[in-house]
C-alpha positions as CSV (number, residue, x, y, z in Angstrom):
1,X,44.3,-86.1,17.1
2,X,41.6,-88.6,16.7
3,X,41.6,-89.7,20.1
4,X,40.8,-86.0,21.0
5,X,38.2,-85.4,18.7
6,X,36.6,-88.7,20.5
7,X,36.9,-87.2,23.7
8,X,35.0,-84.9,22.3
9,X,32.1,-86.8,21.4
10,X,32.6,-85.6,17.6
11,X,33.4,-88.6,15.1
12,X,35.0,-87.6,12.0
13,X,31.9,-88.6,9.6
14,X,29.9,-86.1,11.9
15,X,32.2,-83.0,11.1
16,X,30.7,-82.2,7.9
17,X,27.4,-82.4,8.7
18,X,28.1,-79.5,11.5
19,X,29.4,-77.6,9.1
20,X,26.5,-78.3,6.8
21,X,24.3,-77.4,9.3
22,X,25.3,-73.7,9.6
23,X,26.1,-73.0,6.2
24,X,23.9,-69.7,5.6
25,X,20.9,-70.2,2.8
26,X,20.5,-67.6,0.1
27,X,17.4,-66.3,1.9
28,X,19.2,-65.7,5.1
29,X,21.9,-63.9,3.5
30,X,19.3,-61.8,1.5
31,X,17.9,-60.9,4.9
32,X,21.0,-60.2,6.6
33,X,22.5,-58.0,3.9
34,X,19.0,-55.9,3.5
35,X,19.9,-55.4,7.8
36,X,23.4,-54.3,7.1
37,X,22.4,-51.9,4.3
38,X,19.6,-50.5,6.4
39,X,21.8,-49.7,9.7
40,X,24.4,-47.8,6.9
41,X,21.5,-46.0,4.8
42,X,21.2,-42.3,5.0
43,X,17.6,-40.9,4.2
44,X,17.5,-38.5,1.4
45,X,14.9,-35.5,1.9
46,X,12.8,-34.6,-1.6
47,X,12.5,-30.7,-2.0
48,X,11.4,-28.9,-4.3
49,X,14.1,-26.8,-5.2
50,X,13.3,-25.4,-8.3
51,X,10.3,-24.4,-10.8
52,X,9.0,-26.7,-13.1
53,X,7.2,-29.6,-13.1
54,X,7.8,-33.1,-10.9
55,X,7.0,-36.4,-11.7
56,X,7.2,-38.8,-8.2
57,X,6.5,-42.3,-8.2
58,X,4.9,-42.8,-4.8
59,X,6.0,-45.8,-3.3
60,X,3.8,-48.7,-1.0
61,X,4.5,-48.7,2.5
62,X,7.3,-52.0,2.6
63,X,5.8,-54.9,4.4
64,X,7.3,-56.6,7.6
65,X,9.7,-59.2,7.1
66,X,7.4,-61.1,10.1
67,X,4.5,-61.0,7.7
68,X,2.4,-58.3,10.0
69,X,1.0,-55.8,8.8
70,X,1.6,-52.8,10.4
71,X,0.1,-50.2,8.4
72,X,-1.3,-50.4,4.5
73,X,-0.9,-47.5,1.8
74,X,1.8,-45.3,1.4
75,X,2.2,-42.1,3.8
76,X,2.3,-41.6,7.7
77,X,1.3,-38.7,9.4
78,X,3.7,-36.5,11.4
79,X,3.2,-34.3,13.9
80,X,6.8,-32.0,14.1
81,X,8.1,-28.6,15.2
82,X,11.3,-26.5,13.8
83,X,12.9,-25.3,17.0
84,X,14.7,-22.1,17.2
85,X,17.4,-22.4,20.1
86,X,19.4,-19.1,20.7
87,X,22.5,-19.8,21.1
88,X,24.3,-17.8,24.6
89,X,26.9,-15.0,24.4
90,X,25.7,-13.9,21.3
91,X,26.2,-9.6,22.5
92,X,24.2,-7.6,20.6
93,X,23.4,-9.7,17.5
94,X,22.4,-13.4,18.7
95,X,22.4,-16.3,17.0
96,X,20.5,-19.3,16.5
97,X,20.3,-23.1,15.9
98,X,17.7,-24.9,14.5
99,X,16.5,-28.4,15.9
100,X,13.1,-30.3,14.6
101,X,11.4,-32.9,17.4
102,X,8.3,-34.8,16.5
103,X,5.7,-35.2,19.2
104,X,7.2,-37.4,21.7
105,X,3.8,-39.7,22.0
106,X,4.2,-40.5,18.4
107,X,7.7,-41.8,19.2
108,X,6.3,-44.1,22.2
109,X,6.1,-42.1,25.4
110,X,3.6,-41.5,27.2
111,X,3.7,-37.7,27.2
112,X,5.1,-35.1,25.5
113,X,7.1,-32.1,26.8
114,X,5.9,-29.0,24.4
115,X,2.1,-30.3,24.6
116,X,2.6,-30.0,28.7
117,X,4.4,-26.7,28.4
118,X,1.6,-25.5,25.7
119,X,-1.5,-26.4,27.9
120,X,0.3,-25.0,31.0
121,X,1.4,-21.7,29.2
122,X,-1.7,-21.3,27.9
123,X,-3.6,-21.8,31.9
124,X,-1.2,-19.3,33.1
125,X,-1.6,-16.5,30.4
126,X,-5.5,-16.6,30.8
127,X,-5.3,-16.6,34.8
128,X,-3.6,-12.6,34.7
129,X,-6.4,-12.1,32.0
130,X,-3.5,-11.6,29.2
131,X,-6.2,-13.3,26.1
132,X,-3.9,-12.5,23.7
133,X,-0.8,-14.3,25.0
134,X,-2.9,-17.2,25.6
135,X,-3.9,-16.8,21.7
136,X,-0.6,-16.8,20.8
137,X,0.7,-19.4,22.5
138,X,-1.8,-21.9,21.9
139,X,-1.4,-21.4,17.8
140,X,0.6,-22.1,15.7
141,X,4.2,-20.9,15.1
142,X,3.1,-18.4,12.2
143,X,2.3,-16.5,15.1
144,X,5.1,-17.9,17.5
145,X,3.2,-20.2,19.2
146,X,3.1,-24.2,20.0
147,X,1.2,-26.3,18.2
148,X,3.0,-28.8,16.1
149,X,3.3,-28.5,12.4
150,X,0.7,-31.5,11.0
151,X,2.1,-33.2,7.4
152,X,2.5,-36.4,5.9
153,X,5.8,-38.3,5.1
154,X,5.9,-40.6,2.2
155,X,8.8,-42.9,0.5
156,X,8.9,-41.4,-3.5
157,X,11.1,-41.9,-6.7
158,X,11.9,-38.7,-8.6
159,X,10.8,-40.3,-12.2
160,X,13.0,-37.4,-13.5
161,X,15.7,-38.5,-11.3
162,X,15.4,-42.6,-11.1
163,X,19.0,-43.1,-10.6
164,X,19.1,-41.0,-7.1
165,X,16.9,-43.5,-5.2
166,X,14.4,-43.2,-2.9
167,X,13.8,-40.3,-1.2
168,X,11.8,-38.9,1.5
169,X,8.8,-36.3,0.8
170,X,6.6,-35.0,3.5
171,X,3.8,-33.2,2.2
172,X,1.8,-30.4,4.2
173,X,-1.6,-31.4,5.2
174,X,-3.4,-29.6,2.6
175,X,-1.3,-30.9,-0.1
176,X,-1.6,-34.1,1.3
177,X,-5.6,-33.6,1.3
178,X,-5.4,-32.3,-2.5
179,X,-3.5,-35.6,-3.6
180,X,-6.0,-37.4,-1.8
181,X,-8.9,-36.3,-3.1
182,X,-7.4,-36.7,-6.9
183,X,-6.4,-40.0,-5.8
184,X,-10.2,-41.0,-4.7
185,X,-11.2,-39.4,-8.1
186,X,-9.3,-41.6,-9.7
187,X,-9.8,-44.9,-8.0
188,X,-13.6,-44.5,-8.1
189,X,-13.7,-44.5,-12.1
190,X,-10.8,-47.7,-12.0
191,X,-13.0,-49.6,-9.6
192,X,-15.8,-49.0,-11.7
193,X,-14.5,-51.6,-14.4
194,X,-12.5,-53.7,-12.1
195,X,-13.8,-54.1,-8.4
196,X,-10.3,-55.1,-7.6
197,X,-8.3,-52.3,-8.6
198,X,-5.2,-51.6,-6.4
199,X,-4.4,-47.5,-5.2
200,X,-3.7,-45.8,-8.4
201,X,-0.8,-43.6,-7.3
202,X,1.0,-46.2,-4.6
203,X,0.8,-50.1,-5.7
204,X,3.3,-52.0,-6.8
205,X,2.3,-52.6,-10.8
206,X,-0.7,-50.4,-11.4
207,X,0.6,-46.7,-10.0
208,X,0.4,-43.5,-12.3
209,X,3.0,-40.9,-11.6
210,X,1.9,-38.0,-9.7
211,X,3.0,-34.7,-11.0
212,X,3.2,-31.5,-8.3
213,X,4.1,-28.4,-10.6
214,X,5.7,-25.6,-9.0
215,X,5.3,-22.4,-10.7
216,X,4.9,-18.9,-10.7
217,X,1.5,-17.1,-10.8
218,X,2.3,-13.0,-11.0
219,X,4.1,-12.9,-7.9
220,X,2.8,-15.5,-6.6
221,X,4.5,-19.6,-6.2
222,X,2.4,-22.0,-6.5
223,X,1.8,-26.1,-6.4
224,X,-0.6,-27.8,-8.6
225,X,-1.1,-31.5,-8.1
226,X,-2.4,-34.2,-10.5
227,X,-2.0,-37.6,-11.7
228,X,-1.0,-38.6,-14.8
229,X,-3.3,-41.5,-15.7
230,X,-2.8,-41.1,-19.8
231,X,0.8,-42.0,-19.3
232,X,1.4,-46.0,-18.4
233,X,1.9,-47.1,-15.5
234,X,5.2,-46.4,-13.6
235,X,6.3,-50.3,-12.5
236,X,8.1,-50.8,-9.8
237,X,11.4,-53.1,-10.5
238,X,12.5,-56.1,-8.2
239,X,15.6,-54.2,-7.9
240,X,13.1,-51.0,-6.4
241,X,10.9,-53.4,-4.4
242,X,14.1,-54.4,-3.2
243,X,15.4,-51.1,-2.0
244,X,12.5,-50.5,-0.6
245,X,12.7,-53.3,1.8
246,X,16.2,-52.3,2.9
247,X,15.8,-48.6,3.1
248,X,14.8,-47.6,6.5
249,X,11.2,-48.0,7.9
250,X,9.6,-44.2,7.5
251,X,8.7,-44.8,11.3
252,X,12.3,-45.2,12.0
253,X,12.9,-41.4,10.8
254,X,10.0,-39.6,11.6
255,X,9.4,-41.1,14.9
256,X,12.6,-40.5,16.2
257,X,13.4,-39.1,19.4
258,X,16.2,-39.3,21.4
259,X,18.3,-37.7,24.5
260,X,19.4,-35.2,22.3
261,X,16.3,-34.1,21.3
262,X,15.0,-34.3,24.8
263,X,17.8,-31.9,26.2
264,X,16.9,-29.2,22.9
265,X,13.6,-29.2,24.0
266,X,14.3,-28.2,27.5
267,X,16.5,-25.5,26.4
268,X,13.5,-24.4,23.7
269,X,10.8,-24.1,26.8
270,X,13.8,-22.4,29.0
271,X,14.3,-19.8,26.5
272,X,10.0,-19.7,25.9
273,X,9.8,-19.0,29.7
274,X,11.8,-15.3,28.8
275,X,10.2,-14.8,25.2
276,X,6.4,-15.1,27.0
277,X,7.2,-13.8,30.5
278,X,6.0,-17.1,32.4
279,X,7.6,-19.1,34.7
280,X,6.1,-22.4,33.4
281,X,9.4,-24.2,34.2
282,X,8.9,-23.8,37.6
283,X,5.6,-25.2,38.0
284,X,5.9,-28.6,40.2
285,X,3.5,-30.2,37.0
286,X,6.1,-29.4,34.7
287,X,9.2,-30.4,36.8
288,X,7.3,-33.8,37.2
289,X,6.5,-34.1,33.8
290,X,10.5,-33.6,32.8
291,X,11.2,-36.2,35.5
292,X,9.0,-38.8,33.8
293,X,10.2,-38.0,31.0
294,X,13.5,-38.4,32.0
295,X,13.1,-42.1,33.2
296,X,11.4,-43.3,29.7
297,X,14.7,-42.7,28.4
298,X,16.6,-45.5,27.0
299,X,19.3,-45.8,29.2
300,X,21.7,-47.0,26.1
301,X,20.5,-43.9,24.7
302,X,23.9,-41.2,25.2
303,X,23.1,-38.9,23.0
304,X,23.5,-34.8,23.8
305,X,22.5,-31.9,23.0
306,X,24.8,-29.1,21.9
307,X,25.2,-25.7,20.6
308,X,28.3,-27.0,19.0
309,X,27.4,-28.0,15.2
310,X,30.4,-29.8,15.7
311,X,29.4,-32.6,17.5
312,X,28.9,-36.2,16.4
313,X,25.1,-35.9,17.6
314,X,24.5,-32.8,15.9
315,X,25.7,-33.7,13.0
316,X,23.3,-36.5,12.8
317,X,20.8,-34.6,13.2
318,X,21.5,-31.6,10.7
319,X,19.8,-32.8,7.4
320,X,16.4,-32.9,9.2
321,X,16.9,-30.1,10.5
322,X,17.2,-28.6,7.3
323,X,14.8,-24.9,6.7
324,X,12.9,-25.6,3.4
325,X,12.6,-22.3,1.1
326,X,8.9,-23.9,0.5
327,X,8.7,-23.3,4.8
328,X,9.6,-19.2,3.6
329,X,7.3,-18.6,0.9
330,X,4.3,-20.4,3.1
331,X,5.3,-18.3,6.1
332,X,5.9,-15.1,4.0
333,X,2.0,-15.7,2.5
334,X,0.7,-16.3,6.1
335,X,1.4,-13.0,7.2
336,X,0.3,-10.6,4.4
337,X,-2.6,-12.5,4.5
338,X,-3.0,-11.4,8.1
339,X,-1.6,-8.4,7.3
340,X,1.6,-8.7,9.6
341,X,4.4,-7.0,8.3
342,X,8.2,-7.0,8.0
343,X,8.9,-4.9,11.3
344,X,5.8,-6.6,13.5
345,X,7.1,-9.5,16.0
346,X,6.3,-12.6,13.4
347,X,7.8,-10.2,10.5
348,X,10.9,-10.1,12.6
349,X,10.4,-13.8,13.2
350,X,10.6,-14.4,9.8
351,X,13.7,-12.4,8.8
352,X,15.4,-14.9,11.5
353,X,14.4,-17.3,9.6
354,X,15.6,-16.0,5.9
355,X,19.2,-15.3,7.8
356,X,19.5,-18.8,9.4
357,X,18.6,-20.2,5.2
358,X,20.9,-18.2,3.5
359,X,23.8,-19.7,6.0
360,X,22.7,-22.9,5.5
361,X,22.6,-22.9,1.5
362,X,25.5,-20.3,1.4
363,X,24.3,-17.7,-0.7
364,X,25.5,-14.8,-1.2
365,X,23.0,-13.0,-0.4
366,X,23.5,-9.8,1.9
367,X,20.7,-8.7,4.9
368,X,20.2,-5.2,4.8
369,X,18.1,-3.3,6.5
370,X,16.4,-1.8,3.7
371,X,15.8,-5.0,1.7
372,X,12.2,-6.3,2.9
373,X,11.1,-9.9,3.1
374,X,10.0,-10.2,0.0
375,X,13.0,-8.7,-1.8
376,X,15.0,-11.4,0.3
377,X,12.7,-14.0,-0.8
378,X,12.8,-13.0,-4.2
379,X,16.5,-13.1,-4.6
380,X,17.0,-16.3,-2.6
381,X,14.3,-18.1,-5.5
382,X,16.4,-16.4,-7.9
383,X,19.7,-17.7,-6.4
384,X,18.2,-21.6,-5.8
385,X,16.7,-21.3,-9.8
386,X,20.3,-20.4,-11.1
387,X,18.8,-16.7,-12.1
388,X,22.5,-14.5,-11.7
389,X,21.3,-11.3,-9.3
390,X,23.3,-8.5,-7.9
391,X,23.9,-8.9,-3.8
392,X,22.7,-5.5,-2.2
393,X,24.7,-3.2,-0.9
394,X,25.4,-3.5,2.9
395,X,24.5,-0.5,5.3
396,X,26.6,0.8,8.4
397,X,24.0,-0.6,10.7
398,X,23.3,-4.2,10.0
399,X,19.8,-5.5,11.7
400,X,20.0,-7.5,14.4
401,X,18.8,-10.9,14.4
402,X,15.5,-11.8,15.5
403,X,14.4,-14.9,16.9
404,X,11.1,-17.0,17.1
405,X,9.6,-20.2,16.3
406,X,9.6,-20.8,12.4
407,X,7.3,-23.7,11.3
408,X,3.9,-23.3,9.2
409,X,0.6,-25.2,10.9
410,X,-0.5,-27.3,8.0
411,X,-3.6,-28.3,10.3
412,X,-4.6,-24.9,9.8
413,X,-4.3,-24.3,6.4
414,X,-7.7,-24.4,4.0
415,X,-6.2,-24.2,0.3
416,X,-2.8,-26.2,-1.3
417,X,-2.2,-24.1,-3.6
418,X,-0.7,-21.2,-2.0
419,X,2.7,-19.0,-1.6
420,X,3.9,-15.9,-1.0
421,X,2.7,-12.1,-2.3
């Protein structure tokens, strides 16, 4: 045996030291474990649920392990859209799926599919003199249109809730822009005393908890936002700081777009071709831009888009895809505010909407054709806030389902404190 390990060229007073020299340090472990735990971590989605009042402990955005910064504070703006697919041989009463895709030149391409389609659409509708299409199209998708829904995604702690983690919140731009301005409030009177004075609602020792109340007002939900500087400051533990470092870089999730997502959003501008009358498909521009598209692609990428829920990429994709009952009440407001109603094209639009929620919550909750909106509405906040209510009464002729683009335009909105009726 020793003559083979000096064949070798390894002498027996050298073996240890090899072994020595890959033993694994504490740090690299540490580093390796946070990497394991990351790849296996499934991102939690905040909502707010209920009434009452939430207390969130914003977190920092984690730094790099490679020391670079890649962006300071605490948020990152997204730029998303809720998709409604209709599924084929539906007869008579269709249904539909739901798939959310962030713009793709946020995730790293160099173009983005929906923006083409939009600015095409939009060219085509004003060339037969059709203003009105071209209006539509080119809004937002209150009014079935394109343009992407504009919030801001956060990492938070529910300081009600420790134990469940971290969580991810994405709040609408206006709500985003109310916590801001607080925040700047705030700051302004801290830096006052100490020049030095970290963010008051995000860093890692000297954070207050931000409370968002939801509540009633007469018919009316509504989300009031403040900081609660009396109360001390809401520490972040080692054990925190290091969850945070393992959980999943907020990029990573709202950034995300794969072949999957690629092949919905074909079958999204396919079915926008019939719902607007256009043949934008066609257009050499847009076959081009598919094609590049196409070959940005990772090739590892196999990922495929079905109507199946069943399948292992759908799946995946489901809890983003989630319709938010905040996402009702904010489209219910928009239109009677505009004074669209239950039977116009976005009331209809709507009502898709309300079926496609209470599948995905299962409630028992019947869709009549008598039972406006609001009713629905109503009885669904009844149904998530544990209030018991009677299911209506179904009618021999159930309403069909409607179909149309379901996602509130943050960009557009002026005030944050705002719901339905």
């Amino acid at each position: 045996m020793q003559d083979n390990q000096e064949e070798k060229g390894i002498e027996m007073d050298s073996v240890e030291e090899l072994f020595l020299g890959v033993q694994e340090s504490y740090a690299e472990a540490q580093a390796r474990a946070m990497e394991e735990n990351k790849a296996f971590a499934k991102t939690e989605f905040f909502r707010f649920d209920k009434l009452g009042v939430y207390r969130l402990r914003i977190l920092p955005i984690a730094p790099s392990k490679e020391d670079a910064v890649e962006r300071k504070g605490y948020e990152f703006p997204v730029r998303q859209m809720l998709m409604e697919l209709e599924k084929p041989g539906g007869g008579t009463k269709p249904s539909s799926m739901y798939v959310t895709v962030c713009r793709a030149t946020d995730a790293g391409y160099s173009l983005d599919l929906i923006d083409t389609y939009r600015r095409i659409a939009v060219n085509m509708a004003k060339d037969t003199g059709d203003e009105k299409l071209a209006e539509k199209i080119g809004g937002g998708s209150f009014g079935g249109g394109l343009k992407f829904n504009y919030g801001h995604a956060m990492y938070i702690i529910d300081l009600n809730e420790r134990t469940k983690g971290i969580q991810l919140l994405t709040l609408s731009h206006a709500q985003f822009k109310e916590l801001d301005e607080r925040k700047f409030k705030l700051w302004e009177k801290k830096i006052a005393k100490n020049p030095h004075y970290p963010c008051p609602i995000s860093s890692v020792y000297n954070a207050y908890p931000v409370e968002i109340e939801k509540r009633k007002n007469g018919n009316k939900t509504e989300y009031y936002i403040s900081i609660d500087n009396e109360s001390d400051n809401a520490i972040l533990s080692k054990d925190e700081m290091m969850l945070l470092m393992s959980t999943p870089r907020i990029p990573e999730i709202i950034y995300r777009y794969s072949r999957y997502h690629f092949e919905a959003t074909l079958e999204f501008l396919k079915q926008c071709d019939t719902k607007y009358g256009l043949k934008v498909m066609e257009t050499e521009e847009m076959s081009e831009t598919i094609e590049t598209f196409q070959g940005e692609i990772p090739k590892e990428d196999t990922s495929a888009f079905s109507f199946d829920k069943r399948g292992k990429d759908a799946k995946e994709n489901a809890e983003s895809n989630l319709i938010r009952l905040d996402t009702l009440c904010d489209r219910f407001e928009e239109l009677d505010a505009k004074g669209l109603g239950d039977k116009t094209e976005e009331g209809q639009e709507l009502r898709g909407l309300i079926r496609a929620f209470i599948e995905q919550e299962k409630l028992t909750i019947r869709v009549t054709r008598s039972t406006t909106n609001s009713e629905l509405l109503d009885m669904i906040e009844d149904a998530v806030h544990g209030v018991t209510a009677k299911d209506n009464e179904p009618e021999k002729d159930p309403e069909p389902e409607p179909g149309d683009d379901p996602e509130p335009d943050p960009e557009e909105e002026e005030k944050p404190a705002r719901r339905r009726r």
